[in-house]
C-alpha positions as CSV (number, residue, x, y, z in Angstrom):
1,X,10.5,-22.1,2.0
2,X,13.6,-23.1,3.8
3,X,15.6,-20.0,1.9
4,X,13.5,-17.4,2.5
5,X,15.1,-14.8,4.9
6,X,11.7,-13.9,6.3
7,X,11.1,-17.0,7.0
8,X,14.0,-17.7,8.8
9,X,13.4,-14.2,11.0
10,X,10.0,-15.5,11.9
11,X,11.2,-19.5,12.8
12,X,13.8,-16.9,15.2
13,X,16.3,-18.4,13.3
14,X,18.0,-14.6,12.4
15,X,17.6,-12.2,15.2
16,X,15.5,-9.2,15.0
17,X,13.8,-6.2,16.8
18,X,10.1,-7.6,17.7
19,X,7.9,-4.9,17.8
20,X,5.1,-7.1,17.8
21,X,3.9,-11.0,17.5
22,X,0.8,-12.9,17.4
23,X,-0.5,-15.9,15.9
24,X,-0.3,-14.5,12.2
25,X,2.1,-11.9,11.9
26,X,5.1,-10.6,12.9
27,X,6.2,-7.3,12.9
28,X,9.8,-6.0,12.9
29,X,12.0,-3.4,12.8
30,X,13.5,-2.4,8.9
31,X,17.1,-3.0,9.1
32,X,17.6,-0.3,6.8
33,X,14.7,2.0,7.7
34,X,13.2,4.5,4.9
35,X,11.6,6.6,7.6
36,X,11.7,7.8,10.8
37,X,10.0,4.6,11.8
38,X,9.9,1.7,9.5
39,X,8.3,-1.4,10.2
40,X,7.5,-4.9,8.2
41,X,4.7,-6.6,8.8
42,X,5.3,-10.1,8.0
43,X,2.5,-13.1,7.4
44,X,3.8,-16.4,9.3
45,X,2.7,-18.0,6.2
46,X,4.6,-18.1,3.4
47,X,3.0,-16.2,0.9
48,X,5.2,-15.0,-2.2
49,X,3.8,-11.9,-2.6
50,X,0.1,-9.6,-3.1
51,X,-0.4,-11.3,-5.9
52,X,-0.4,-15.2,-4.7
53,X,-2.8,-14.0,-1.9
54,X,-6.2,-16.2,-2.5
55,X,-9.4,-16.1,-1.2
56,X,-8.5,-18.4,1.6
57,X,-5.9,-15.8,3.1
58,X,-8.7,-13.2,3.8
59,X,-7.9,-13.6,7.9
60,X,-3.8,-13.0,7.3
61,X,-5.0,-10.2,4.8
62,X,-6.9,-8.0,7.5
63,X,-4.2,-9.0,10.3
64,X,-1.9,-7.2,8.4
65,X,-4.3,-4.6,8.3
66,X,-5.3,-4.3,11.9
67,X,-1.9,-4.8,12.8
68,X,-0.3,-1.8,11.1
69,X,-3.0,0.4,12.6
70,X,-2.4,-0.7,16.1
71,X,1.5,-0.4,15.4
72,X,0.8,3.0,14.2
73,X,-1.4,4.1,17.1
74,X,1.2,2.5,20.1
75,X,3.3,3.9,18.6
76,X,1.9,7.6,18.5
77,X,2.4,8.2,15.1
78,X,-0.7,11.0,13.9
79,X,-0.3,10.0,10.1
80,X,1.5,7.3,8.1
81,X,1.7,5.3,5.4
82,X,1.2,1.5,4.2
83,X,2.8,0.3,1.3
84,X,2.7,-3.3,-0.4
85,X,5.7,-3.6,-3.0
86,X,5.0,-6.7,-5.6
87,X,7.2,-8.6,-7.9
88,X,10.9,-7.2,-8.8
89,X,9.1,-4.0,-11.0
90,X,7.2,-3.1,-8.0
91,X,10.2,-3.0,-6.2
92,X,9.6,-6.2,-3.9
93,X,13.0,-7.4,-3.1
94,X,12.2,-10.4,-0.7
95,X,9.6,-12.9,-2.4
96,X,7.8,-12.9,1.1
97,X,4.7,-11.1,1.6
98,X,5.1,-8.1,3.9
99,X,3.6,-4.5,4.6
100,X,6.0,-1.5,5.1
101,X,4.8,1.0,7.8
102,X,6.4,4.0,7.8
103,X,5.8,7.4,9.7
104,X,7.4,10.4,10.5
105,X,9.9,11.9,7.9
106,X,10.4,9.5,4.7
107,X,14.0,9.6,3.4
108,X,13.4,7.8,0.4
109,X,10.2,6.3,-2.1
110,X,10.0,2.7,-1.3
């Protein structure tokens, strides 16, 4: 997806605030946060959204799993939450996969 703005974030073609990388995933600071701290969690892999996920993603799935606990626990945070918007009614404004983690106060409802 030469478009795609996550895309380009991941290629390193738009900077942004690495909070964590492997193989997978990336994970970066929200640009305009909706908590104290707001991460995505971004698949390498272009992926359009939860609902284009197949069977043959299940490793990316659980990454982005694993990955938002370990975020959460470096990062101190005793609670949080993990949220998954899909398609334009479910609020998804990038058609790119990704995984909000947000702790601390929320300002808004994603």
């Amino acid at each position: 997806m030469e478009e795609c703005l996550f895309c380009k974030i991941i290629k390193k073609e738009i900077p942004s605030e690495i909070v964590y990388e492997n193989e997978i995933v990336l994970a970066i600071k929200d640009i305009n946060p909706k908590a104290d701290f707001h991460i995505l969690i971004l698949p390498k892999k272009h992926i359009d959204s939860l609902d284009q996920l197949g069977a043959e993603d299940a490793e990316i799935a659980g990454n982005l799993l694993l990955v938002a606990k370990d975020v959460a626990k470096s990062n101190n945070l005793s609670g949080y939450k993990v949220a998954i918007n899909t398609g334009k009614q479910g609020g998804q404004l990038i058609d790119h996969l990704h995984l909000h983690l947000l702790g601390g106060k929320v300002k808004e409802m994603l």
